[in-house]
C-alpha positions in Angstrom: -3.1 -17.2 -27.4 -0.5 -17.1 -24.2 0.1 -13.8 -22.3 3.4 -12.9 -22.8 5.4 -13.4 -19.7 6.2 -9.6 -18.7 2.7 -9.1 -19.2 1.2 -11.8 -17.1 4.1 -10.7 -14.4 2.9 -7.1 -14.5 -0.3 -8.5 -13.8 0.2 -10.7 -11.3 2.2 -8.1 -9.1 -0.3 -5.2 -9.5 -2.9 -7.2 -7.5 -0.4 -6.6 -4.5 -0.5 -2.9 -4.8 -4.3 -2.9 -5.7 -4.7 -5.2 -2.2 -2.3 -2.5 -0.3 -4.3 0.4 -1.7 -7.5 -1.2 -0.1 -5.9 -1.4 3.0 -4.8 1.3 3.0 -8.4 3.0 2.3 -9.4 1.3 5.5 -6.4 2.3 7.8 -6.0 5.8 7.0 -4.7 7.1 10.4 -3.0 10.7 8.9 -4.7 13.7 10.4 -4.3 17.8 8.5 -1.1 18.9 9.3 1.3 21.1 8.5 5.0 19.7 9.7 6.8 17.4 7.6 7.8 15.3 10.3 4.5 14.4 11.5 3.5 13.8 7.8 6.5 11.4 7.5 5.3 10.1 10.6 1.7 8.9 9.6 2.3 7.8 6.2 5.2 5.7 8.4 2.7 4.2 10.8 0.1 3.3 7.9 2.7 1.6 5.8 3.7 -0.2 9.1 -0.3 -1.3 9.8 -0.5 -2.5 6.4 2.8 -4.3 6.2 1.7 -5.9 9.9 -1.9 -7.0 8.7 -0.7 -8.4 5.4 1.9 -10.7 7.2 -0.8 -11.6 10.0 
């Protein structure tokens, strides 16, 4: 029986964001806080780890 195409593209694209979401598990660099700023600012410098280690 073949996958139907939006199917096996869903698929195939969700492994990225499973693989991200391991990374990211690994790499977690935000600390308690309480500013919105410095929240921005973590969740900025673990997207740009990730991004950086993915195209390495």
């Amino acid at each position: 029986v073949p996958i139907p195409l939006i199917a096996n593209d869903y698929n195939w694209y969700k492994m990225g964001v499973d693989i991200t979401d391991h990374y990211w598990s690994y790499y977690f660099t935000q600390v308690k806080c309480f500013q919105n700023w410095s929240l921005i600012f973590y969740w900025l410098l673990n997207t740009t780890i990730i991004n950086a280690y993915n195209l390495s």
